[in-house]
Kinemage of the C-alpha trace (Angstrom):
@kinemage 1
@onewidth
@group {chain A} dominant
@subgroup {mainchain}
@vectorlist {calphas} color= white
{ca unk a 1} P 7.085 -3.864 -5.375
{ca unk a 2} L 4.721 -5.517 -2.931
{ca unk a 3} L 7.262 -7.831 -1.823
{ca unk a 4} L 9.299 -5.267 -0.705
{ca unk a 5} L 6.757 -3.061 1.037
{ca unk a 6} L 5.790 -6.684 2.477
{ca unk a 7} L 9.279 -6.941 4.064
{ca unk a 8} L 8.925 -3.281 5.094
{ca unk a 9} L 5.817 -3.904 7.128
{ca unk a 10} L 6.223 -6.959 8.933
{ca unk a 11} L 10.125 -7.268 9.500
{ca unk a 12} L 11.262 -3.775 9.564
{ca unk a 13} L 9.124 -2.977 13.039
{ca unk a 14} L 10.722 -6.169 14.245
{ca unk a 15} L 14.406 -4.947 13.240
{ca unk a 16} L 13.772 -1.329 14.826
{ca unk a 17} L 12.403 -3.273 18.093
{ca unk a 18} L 15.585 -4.416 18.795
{ca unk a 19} L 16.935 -0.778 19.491
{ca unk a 20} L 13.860 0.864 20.640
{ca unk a 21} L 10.870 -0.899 22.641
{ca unk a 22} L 9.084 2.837 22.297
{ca unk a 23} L 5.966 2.282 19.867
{ca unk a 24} L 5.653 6.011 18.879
{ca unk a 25} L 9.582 6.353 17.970
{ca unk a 26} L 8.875 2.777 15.659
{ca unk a 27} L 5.882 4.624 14.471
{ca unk a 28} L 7.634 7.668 13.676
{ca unk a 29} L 10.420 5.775 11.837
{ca unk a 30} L 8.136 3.938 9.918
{ca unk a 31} L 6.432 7.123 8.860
{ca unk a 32} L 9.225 8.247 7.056
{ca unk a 33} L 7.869 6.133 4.043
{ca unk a 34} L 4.525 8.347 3.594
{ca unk a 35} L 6.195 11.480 4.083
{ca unk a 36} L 8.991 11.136 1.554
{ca unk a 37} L 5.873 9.918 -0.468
{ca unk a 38} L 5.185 13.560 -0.233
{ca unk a 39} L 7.916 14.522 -1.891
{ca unk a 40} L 9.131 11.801 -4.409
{ca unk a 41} L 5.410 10.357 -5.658
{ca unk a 42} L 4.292 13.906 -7.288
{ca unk a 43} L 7.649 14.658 -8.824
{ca unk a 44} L 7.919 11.872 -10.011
{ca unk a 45} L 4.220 11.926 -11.177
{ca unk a 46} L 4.817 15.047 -13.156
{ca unk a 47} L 8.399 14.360 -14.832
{ca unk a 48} L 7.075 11.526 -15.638
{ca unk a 49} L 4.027 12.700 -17.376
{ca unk a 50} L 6.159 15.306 -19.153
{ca unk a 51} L 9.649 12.918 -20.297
{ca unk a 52} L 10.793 10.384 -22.767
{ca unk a 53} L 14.074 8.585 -22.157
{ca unk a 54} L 15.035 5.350 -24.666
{ca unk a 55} L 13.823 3.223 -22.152
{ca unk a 56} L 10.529 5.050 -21.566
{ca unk a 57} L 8.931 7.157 -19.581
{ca unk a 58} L 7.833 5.351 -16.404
{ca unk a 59} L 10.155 2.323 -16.963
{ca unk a 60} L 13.783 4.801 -16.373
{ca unk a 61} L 12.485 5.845 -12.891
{ca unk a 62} L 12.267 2.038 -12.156
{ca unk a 63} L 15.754 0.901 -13.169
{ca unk a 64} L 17.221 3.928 -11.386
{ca unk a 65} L 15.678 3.463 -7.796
{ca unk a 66} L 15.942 -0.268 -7.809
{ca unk a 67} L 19.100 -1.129 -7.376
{ca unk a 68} L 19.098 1.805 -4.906
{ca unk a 69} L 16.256 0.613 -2.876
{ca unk a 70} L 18.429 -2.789 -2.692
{ca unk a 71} L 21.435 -1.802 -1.565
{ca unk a 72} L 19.465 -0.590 1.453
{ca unk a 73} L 17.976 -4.016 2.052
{ca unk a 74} L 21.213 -5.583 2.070
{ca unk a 75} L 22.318 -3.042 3.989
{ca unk a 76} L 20.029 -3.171 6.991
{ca unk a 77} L 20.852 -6.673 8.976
{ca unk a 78} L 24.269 -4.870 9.295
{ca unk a 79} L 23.150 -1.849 11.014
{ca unk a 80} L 24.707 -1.810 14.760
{ca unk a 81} L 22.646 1.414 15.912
{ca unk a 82} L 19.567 2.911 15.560
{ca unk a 83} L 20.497 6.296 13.620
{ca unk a 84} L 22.282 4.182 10.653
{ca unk a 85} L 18.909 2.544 10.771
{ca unk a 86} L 17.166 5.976 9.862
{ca unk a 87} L 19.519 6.546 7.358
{ca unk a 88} L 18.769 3.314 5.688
{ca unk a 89} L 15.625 3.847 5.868
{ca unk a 90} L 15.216 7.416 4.829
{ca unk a 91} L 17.064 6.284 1.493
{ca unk a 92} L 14.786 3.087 1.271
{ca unk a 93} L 11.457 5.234 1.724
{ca unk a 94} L 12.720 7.455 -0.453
{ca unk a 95} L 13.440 5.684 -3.764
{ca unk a 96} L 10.777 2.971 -2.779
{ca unk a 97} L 8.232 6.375 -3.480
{ca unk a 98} L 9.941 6.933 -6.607
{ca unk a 99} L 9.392 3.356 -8.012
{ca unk a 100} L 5.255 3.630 -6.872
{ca unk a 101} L 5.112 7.255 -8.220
{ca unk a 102} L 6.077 5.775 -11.768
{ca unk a 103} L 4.168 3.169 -11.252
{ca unk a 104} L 0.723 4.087 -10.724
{ca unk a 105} L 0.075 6.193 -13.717
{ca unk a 106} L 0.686 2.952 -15.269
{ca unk a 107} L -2.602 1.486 -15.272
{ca unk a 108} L -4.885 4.807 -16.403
{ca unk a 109} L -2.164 5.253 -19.180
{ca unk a 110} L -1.202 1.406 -20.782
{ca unk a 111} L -4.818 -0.036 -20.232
{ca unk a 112} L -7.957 0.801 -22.091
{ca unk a 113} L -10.902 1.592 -19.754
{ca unk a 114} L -12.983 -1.618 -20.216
{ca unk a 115} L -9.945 -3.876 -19.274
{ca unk a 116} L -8.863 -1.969 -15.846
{ca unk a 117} L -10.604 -3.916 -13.474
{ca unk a 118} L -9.585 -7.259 -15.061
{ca unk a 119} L -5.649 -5.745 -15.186
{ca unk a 120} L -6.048 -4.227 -12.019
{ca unk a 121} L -7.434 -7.864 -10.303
{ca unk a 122} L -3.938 -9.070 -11.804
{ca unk a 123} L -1.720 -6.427 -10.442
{ca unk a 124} L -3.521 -7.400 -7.148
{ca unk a 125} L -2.909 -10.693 -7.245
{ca unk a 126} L 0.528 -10.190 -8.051
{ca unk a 127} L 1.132 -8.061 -5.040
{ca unk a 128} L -0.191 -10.903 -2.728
{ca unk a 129} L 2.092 -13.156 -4.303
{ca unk a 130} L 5.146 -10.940 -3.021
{ca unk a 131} L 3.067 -10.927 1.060
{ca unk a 132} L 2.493 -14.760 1.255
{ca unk a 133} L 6.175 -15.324 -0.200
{ca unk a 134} L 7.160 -13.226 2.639
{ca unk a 135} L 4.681 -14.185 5.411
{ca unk a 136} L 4.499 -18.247 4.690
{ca unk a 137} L 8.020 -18.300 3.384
{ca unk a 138} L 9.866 -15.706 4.867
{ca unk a 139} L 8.906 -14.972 8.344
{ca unk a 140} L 9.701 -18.556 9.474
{ca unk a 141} L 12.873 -18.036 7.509
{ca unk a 142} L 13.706 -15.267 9.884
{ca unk a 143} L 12.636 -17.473 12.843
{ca unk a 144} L 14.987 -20.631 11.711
{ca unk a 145} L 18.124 -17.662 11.047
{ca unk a 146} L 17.170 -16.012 14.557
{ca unk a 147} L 17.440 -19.643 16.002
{ca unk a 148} L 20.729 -20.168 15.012
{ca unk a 149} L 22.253 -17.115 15.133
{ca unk a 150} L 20.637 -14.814 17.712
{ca unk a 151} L 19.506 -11.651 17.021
{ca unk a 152} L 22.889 -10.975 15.215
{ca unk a 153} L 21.985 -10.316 11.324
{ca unk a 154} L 18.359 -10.328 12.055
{ca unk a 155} L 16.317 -10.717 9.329
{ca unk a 156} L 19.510 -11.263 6.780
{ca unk a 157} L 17.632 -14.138 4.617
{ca unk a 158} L 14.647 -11.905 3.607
{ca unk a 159} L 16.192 -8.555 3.122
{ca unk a 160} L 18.560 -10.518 1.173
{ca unk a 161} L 15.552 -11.690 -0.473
{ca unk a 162} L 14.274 -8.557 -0.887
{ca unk a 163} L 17.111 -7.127 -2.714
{ca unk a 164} L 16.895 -9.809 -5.527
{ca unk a 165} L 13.214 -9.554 -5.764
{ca unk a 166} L 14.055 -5.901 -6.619
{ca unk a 167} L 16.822 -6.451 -9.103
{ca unk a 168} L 14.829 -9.200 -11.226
{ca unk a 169} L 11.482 -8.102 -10.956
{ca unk a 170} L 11.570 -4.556 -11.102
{ca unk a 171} L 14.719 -3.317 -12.712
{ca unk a 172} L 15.018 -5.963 -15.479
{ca unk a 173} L 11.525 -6.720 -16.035
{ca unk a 174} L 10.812 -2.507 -16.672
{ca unk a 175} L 12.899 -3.076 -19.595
{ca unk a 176} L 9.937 -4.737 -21.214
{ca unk a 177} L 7.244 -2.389 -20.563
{ca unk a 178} L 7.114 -1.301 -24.018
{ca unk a 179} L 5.889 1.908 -23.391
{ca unk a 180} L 4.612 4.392 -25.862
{ca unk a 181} L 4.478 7.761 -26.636
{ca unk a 182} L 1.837 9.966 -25.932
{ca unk a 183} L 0.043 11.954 -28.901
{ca unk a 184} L 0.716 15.698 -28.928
{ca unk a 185} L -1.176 17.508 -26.380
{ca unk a 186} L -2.953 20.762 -26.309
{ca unk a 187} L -0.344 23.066 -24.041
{ca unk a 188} L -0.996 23.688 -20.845
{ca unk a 189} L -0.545 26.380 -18.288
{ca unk a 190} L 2.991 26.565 -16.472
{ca unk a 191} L 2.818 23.967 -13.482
{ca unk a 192} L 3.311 25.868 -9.851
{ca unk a 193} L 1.815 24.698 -6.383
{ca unk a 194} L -1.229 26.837 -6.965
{ca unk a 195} L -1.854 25.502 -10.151
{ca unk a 196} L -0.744 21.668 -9.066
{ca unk a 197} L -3.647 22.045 -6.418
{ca unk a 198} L -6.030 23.325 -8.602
{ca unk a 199} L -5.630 20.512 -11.235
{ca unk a 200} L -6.607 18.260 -8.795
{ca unk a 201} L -9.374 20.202 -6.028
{ca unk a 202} L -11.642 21.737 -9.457
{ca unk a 203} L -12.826 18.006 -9.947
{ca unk a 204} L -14.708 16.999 -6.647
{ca unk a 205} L -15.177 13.537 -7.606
{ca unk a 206} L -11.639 13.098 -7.563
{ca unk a 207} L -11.079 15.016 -4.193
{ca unk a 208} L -13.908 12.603 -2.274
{ca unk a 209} L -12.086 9.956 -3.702
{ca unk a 210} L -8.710 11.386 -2.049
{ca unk a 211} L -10.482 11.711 1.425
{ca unk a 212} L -11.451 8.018 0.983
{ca unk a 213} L -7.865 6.857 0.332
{ca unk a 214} L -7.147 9.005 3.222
{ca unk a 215} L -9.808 7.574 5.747
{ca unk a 216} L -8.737 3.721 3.856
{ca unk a 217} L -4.877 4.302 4.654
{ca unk a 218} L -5.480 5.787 8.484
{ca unk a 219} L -7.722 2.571 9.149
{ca unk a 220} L -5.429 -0.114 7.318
{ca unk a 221} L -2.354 1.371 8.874
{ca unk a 222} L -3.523 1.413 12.365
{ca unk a 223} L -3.723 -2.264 11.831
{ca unk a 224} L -1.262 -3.498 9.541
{ca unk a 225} L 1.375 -1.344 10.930
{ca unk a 226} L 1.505 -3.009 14.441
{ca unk a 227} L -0.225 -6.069 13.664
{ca unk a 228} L 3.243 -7.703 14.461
{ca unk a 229} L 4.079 -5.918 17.156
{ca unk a 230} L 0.766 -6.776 18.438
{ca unk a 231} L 1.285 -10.615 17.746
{ca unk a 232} L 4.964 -11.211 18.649
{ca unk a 233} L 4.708 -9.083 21.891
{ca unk a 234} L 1.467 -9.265 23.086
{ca unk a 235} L -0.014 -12.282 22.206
{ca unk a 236} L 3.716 -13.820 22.526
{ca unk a 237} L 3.625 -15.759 18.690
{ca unk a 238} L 6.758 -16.490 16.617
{ca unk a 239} L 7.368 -14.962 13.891
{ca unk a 240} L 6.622 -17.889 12.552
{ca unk a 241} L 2.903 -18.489 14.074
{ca unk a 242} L 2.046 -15.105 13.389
{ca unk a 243} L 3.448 -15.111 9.052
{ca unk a 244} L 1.187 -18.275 8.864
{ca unk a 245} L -1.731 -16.908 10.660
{ca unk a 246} L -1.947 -13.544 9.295
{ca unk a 247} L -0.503 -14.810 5.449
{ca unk a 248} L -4.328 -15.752 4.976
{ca unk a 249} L -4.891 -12.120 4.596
{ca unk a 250} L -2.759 -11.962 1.058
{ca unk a 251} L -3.551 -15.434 0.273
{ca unk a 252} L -7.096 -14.096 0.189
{ca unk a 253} L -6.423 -11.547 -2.047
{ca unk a 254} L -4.995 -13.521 -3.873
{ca unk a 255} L -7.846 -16.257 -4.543
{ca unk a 256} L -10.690 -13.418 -4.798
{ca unk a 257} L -8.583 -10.684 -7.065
{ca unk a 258} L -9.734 -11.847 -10.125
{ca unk a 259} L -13.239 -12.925 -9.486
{ca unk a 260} L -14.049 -9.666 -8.041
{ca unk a 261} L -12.161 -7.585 -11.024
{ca unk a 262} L -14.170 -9.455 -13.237
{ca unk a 263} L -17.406 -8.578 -11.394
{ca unk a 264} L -16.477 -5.463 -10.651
{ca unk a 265} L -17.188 -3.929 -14.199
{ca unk a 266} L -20.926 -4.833 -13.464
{ca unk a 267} L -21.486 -3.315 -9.549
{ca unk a 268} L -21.711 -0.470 -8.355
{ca unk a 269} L -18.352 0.787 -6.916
{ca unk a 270} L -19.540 2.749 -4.527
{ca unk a 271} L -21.249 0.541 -2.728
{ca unk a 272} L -18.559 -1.877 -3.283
{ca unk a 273} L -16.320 0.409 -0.969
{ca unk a 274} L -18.699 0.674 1.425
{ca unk a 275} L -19.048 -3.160 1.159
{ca unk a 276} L -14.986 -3.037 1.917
{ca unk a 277} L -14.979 -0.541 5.064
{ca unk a 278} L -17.861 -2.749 6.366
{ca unk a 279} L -15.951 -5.933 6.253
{ca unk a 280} L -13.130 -3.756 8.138
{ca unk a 281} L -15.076 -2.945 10.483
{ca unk a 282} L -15.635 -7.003 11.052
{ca unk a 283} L -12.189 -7.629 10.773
{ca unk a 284} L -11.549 -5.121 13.913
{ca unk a 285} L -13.618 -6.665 16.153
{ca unk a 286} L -12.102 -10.224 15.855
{ca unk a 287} L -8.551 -8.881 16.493
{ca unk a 288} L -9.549 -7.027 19.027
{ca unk a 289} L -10.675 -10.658 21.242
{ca unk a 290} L -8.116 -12.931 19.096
{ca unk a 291} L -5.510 -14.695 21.474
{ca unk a 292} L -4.492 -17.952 19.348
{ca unk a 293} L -3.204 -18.049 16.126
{ca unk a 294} L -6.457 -19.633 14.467
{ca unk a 295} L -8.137 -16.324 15.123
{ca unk a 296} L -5.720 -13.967 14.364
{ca unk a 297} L -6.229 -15.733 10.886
{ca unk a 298} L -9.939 -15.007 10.775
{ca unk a 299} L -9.335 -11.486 11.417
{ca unk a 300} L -6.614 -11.966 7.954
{ca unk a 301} L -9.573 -13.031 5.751
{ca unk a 302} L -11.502 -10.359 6.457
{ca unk a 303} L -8.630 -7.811 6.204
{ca unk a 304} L -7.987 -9.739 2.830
{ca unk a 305} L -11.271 -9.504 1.458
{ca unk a 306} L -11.838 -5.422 2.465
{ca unk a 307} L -8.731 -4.993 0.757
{ca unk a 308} L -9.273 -6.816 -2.419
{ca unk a 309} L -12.640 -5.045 -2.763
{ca unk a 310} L -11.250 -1.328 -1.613
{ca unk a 311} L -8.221 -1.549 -3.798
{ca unk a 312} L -10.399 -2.925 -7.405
{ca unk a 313} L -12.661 -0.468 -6.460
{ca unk a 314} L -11.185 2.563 -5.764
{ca unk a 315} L -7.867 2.172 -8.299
{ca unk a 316} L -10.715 1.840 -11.313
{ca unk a 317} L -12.757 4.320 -10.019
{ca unk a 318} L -10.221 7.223 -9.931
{ca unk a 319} L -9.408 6.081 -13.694
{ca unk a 320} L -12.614 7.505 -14.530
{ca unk a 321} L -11.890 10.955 -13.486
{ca unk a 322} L -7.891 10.919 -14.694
{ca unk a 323} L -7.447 13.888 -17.315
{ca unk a 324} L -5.757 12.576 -20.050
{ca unk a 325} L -1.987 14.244 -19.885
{ca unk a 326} L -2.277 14.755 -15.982
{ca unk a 327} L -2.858 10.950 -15.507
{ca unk a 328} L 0.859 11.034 -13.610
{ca unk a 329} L 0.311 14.471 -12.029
{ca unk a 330} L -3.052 12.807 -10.665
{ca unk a 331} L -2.264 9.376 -9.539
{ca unk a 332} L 0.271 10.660 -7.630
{ca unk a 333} L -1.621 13.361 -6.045
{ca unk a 334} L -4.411 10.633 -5.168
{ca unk a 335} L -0.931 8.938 -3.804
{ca unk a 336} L -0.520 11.689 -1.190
{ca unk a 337} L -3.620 11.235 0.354
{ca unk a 338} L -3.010 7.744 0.604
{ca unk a 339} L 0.628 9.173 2.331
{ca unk a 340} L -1.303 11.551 4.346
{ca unk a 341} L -3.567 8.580 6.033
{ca unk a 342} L -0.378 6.347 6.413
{ca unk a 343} L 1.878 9.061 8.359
{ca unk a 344} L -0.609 10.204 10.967
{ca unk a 345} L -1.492 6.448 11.240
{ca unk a 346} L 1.495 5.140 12.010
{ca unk a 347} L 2.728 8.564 14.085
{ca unk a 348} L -0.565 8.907 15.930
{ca unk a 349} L -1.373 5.244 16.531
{ca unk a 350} L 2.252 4.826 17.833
{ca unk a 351} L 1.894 7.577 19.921
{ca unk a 352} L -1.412 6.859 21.414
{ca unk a 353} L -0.450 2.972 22.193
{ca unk a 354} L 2.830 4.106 23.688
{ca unk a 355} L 1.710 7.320 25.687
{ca unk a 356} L -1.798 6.755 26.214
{ca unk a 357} L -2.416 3.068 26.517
{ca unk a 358} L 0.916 1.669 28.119
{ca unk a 359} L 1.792 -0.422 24.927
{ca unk a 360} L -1.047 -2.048 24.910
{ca unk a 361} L -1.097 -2.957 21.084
{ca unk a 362} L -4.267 -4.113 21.473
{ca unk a 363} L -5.808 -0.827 20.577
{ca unk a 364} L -5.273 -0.601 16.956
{ca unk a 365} L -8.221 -2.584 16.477
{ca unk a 366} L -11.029 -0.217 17.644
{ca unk a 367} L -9.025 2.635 15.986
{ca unk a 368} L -9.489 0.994 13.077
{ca unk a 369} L -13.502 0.244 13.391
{ca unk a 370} L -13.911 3.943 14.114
{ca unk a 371} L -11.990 4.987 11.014
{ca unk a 372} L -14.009 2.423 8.974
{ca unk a 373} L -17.245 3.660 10.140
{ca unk a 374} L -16.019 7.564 8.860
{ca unk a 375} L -15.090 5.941 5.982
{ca unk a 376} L -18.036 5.276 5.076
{ca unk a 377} L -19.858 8.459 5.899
{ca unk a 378} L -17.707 9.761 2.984
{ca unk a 379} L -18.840 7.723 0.499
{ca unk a 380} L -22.012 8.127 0.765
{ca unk a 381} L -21.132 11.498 -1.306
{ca unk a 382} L -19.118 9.281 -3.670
{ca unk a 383} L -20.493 8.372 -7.762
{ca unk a 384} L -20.102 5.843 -9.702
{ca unk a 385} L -21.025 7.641 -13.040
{ca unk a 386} L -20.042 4.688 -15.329
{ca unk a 387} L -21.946 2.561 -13.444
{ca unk a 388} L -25.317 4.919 -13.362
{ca unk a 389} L -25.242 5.674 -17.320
{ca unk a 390} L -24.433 2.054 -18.037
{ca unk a 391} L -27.522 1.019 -16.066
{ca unk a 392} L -29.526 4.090 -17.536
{ca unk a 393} L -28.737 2.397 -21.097
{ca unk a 394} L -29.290 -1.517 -19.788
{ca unk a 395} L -25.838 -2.578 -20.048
{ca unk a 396} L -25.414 -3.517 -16.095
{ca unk a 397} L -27.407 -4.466 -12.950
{ca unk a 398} L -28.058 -2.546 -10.085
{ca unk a 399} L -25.005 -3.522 -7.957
C-alpha cells in the first residue's frame, strides 16, 4: 500500500509537471486522493464492519480494488494530455481509498490490545520498506529511463513497478488474512448521517484525536507534497539526488519503528505526539535553509523520526477509544480527518506558493512549523488513559 502511495507522492507531481508548471492546479489534482477518501474510506468502513464474503470481510475489498488501482499505474506513462491524467487519477484515488478504508480497521479488530504497538511498529516498518524501494531504487530508475528516452513514457519503470507491487502484495497476499467472524452483536440503531456523526462526536477523546490527525496531515502534506517539486525545481537536484537525500526519511522509520513500538507501551502517548510535532517543527527549519543534498537529508531524519513517533502513537491511541462493532465505521471516520488535513494542504499550499509567493516552493517549510506548533496546542487537551491507570497501579513509568 505504501509503495504505491510512495509512487503517488514523489513521481506523480513530477508526471503532472510536464503538462502544467501551475502549483495550485498540481495541488488540486493531487487532492483528488483525500477527497474521494471522503467518500470511499467510510463506506467502505461501514460495509465492511457489517459483511462476510468467503474470502472475508476486509480481505474482498482488497482483491477487488487492486487490480483496479493497477491498471491505472500502467496506464499513466501513456497519458498524452492532462485531462486523461485526471481520469487516471480520479480512478486511482478512488480505489486506492477503498483498499486503506479496509485496511485500517484491521489493526483494532485482528490484534489484541497489548500487542498493537509492537504490530503497529511492523506495519510501519513495512510501509518504509515500499518509500526507500521507491526513493533509493526507483527515483534513479526514473532518472536512467528519462536519460534514454526523454520525457516520453516518463516514469514507465516504477508505475510498472507499482502495478506488480499491487498485484502480489495486496491482492494475493489478502487471501491469507484469515479473518474471522465477529461474535453476535447487540443491534444497533439504523445508520444515517446524523447518526454516523453522532457515533463518532459523543466520544471527545476520539474527536481531539481527529483534530490532531487533521492538524498532523495539513503539516506533513505541506511538506511532503511539494518536497519534490521543491528539490527538482528549486534547488535544481535529479531525481536521483533528491530519492537518495530525502529516502533517509523512510529509512528512518524504518530503523526506529520497532524500538519505539516496543517503548511505546510504557510512555506516555501524549506527550509522545507532542514529542513528534516538536521534531517537525525542527525538521521545517532545516528545509527551509537546505540548498545541497546533504541537508535536504537532515531535514529527512527528522521528518522520519516525527513520523515514526506520530503514527505509533496516534494509530494505538485511537484503538483505545474504538467501540467494539464500529471499529470500521470509526477508523475510517478518524480517516477523514486525516483526508480533511491532506486536501486543504495540498489545495491551499498549492495555491498560496503559486498565487501568493511566485512558486517559490520554498514556503512549505514555515507552513509546516506553524501547523506543528497548533498541533500541539491541541494536545495538550489530549489523554492517555491507559497510560494514567497503568501508572496509578505501578505497571509503567511516567513517560
Amino acid at each position: 500500500m505504501h509503495f504505491v502511495e510512495a509512487v503517488s507522492v514523489n513521481l506523480l507531481p513530477l508526471t503532472l509537471y510536464l503538462f502544467t508548471q501551475n502549483a495550485f492546479f498540481i495541488g488540486l489534482i493531487l487532492a483528488i486522493n483525500p477527497i474521494f477518501g471522503f467518500i470511499a474510506q467510510p463506506i467502505v468502513g461501514v460495509l465492511s464492519d457489517r459483511t462476510w464474503t468467503r474470502v472475508g470481510r476486509r480481505a474482498f475489498y482488497f482483491i477487488v480494488a487492486a487490480p483496479i488501482v493497477a491498471v491505472t499505474e500502467v496506464a499513466m506513462p501513456f497519458t498524452t494530455a492532462l485531462w486523461l491524467v485526471v481520469v487516471l487519477v480520479v480512478v486511482m484515488q478512488f480505489f486506492a481509498d477503498v483498499i486503506i478504508g479496509a485496511h485500517h480497521p484491521l489493526l483494532a479488530e485482528m490484534v489484541p490490545p497489548p500487542q498493537r504497538t509492537f504490530v503497529a511498529g511492523v506495519n510501519l516498518a513495512a510501509a518504509q520498506l515500499g518509500w526507500i524501494v521507491v526513493l533509493f531504487v526507483g527515483m534513479p530508475w526514473v532518472t536512467r529511463y528519462r536519460e534514454g528516452h526523454g520525457d516520453e513514457l516518463y516514469g514507465l519503470p516504477l508505475y510498472f513497478l507499482a502495478a506488480g507491487v499491487l498485484l502480489v502484495f495486496v491482492m494475493l497476499v489478502a487471501f491469507l488474512l484469515k479473518e474471522k467472524r465477529l461474535d453476535a452483536l447487540k443491534p444497533r440503531a439504523r445508520l444515517t448521517p446524523g447518526q454516523y456523526i453522532r457515533d463518532f462526536v459523543e466520544h471527545p477523546m476520539l474527536l481531539r484525536l481527529g483534530f490532531v490527525n487533521m492538524l498532523r496531515s495539513l503539516q506533513r502534506t505541506a511538506i511532503a507534497g511539494f518536497v519534490a517539486l521543491y528539490a527538482t525545481k528549486m534547488l535544481l537536484f535529479e531525481e536521483a539526488e533528491f530519492g537518495q537525500s530525502w529516502g533517509y526519511m523512510p529509512f528512518i522509520a524504518l530503523v526506529f519503528a520497532l524500538p519505539v513500538s516496543l517503548v511505546m507501551t510504557r510512555l506516555n502517548r501524549q506527550r509522545t505526539l507532542i514529542l513528534s510535532f516538536a521534531v517537525m517543527i525542527v525538521c521545517s527549519a532545516i528545509g527551509y535553509i537546505a540548498d545541497t543534498p546533504s541537508m535536504l537529508l537532515v531535514a529527512a531524519v527528522c521528518f522520519g523520526l516525527a513520523d515514526v513517533l506520530m503514527y505509533t502513537g496516534h494509530a494505538t491511541l485511537c484503538t483505545d477509544y474504538f467501540v467494539r462493532g464500529m471499529i470500521g465505521q470509526q477508523a475510517t471516520t478518524m480517516n477523514i480527518f486525516y483526508g480533511v488535513g491532506r486536501t486543504v494542504g495540498l489545495v491551499l499550499v498549492g495555491a498560496t506558493i503559486n498565487y501568493v509567493f511566485d512558486n517559490d516552493y520554498s514556503v512549505i517549510w514555515p507552513i509546516s512549523g506553524v501547523l506543528a506548533v497548533v498541533g500541539i496546542l491541541v494536545l495538550l487537551g489530549v489523554r492517555d488513559v491507559r497510560h494514567e491507570d497503568a501508572r496509578r497501579a505501578g505497571g509503567a513509568p511516567a513517560g
